[in-house]
C-alpha positions in Angstrom: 0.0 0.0 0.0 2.5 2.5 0.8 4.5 1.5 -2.1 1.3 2.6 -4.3 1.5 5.5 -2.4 4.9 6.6 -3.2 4.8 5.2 -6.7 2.0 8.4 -7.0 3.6 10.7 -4.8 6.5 10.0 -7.1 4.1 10.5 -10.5 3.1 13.4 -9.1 6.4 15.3 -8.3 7.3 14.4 -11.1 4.9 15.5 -13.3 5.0 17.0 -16.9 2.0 19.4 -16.1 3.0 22.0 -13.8 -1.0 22.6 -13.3 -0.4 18.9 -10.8 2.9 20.2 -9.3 1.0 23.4 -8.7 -2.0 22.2 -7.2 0.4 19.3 -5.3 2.6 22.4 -3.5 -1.2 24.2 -2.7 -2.7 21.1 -0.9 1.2 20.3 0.3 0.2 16.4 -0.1 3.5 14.9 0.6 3.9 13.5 4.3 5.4 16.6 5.7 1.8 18.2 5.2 0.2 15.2 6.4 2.2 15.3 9.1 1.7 18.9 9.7 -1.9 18.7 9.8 -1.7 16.0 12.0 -0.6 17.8 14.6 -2.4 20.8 13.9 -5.4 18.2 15.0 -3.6 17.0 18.2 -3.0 20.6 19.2 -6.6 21.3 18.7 -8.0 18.7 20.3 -6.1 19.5 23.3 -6.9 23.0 23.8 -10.6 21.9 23.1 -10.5 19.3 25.6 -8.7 22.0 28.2 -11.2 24.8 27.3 -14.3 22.1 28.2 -12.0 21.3 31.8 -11.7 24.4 32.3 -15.4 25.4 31.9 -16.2 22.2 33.6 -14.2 23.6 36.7 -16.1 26.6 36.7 -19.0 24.4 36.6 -18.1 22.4 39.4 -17.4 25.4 41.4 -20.5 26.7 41.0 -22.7 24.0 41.6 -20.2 22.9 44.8 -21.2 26.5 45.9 -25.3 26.5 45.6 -25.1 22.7 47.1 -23.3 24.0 50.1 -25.6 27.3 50.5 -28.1 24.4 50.7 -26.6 22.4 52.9 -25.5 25.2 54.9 -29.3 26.7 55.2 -30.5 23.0 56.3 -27.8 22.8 58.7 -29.1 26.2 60.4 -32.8 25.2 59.8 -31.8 21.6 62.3 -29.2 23.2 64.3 -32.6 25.9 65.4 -34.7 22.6 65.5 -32.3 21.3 68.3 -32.3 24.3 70.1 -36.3 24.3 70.2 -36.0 20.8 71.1 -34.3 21.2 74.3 -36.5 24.4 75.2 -39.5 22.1 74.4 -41.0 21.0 77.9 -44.2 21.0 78.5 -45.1 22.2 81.8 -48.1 20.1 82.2 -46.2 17.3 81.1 -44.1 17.2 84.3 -46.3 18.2 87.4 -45.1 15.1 89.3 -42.5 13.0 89.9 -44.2 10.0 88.0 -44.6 12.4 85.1 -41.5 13.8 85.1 -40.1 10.1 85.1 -41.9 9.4 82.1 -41.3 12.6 80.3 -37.2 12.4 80.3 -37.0 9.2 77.9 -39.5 11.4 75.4 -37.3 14.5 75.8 -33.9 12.6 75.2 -35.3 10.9 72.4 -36.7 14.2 70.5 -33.2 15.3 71.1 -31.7 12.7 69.9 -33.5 12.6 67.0 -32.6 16.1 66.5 -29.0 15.4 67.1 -28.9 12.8 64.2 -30.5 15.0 62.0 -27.9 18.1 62.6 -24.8 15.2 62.2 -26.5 13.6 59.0 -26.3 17.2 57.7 -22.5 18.1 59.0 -21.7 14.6 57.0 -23.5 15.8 54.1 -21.4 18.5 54.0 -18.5 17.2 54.4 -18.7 14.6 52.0 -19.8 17.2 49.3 -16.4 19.0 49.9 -14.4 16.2 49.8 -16.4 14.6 46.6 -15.4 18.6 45.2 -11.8 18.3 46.3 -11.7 15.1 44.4 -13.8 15.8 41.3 -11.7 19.2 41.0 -8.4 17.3 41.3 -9.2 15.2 38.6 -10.1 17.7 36.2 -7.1 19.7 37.1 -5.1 16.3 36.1 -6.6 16.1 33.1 -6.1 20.1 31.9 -2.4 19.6 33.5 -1.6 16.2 31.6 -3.1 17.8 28.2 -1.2 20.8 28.8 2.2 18.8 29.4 1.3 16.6 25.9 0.6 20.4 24.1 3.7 21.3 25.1 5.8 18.2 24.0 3.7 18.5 20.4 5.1 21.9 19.8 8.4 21.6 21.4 11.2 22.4 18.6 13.3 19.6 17.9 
């Protein structure tokens, strides 16, 4: 195949009609072009895939940041829920001994129920940052890698 190849590369050059060796020098059909063109290919395929990363980041951040608002809000709204749950005692719950007995295991246990709600949260949260840390890192590989390949395509010999 490549012999075929050469064999008309060579019929070209070498052609009797300088209309072909024209046109041959404008579409620079010889490997060097090929070649050229190539990497004109690579090179834009990598800053394509680094302008997506890097818009992907500034995706990421965003979204990281609205999740964490939210996250931050529900925190507040359970961390307020836990406050009214140890300011919730019913007087007329507790007006004897006997009642007051009974009444601790159901204050505890709205607490903690409150309790496991604020640390479900504080997990949430921190699990979001660290799932960020770890998305962002691997985008940043990716832009760093394709940005260490761009440079080695253009590097002069």
């Amino acid at each position: 195949m490549s012999t075929s190849n050469k064999n008309q590369e060579v019929s070209v050059s070498k052609s009797k009609f300088p209309l072909v060796r024209a046109i041959k020098a404008f579409l620079n059909l010889g490997d060097e072009g090929k070649l050229e063109s190539f990497f004109q290919r690579v090179n834009k395929t990598l800053k394509k895939e680094n302008t997506v990363n890097t818009k992907n980041l500034e995706n990421l951040k965003f979204n990281h940041e609205q999740n964490l608002e939210t996250l931050k809000d529900r925190l507040e709204d359970a961390n307020e829920a836990l406050d009214r749950a140890y300011m919730n005692v019913n007087v007329d719950r507790i007006q004897t001994n006997e009642q007051q007995e009974a009444h601790v295991d159901v204050y505890l246990a709205q607490i903690d129920d409150q309790l496991r709600v604020v640390s479900g949260i504080e997990k949430d949260i921190e699990r979001a940052k660290e799932r960020y840390t770890e998305e962002t890192k691997q985008i940043q590989d990716q832009i760093d890698s394709n940005t260490k390949r761009l440079a080695r395509v253009r590097e002069e010999a």
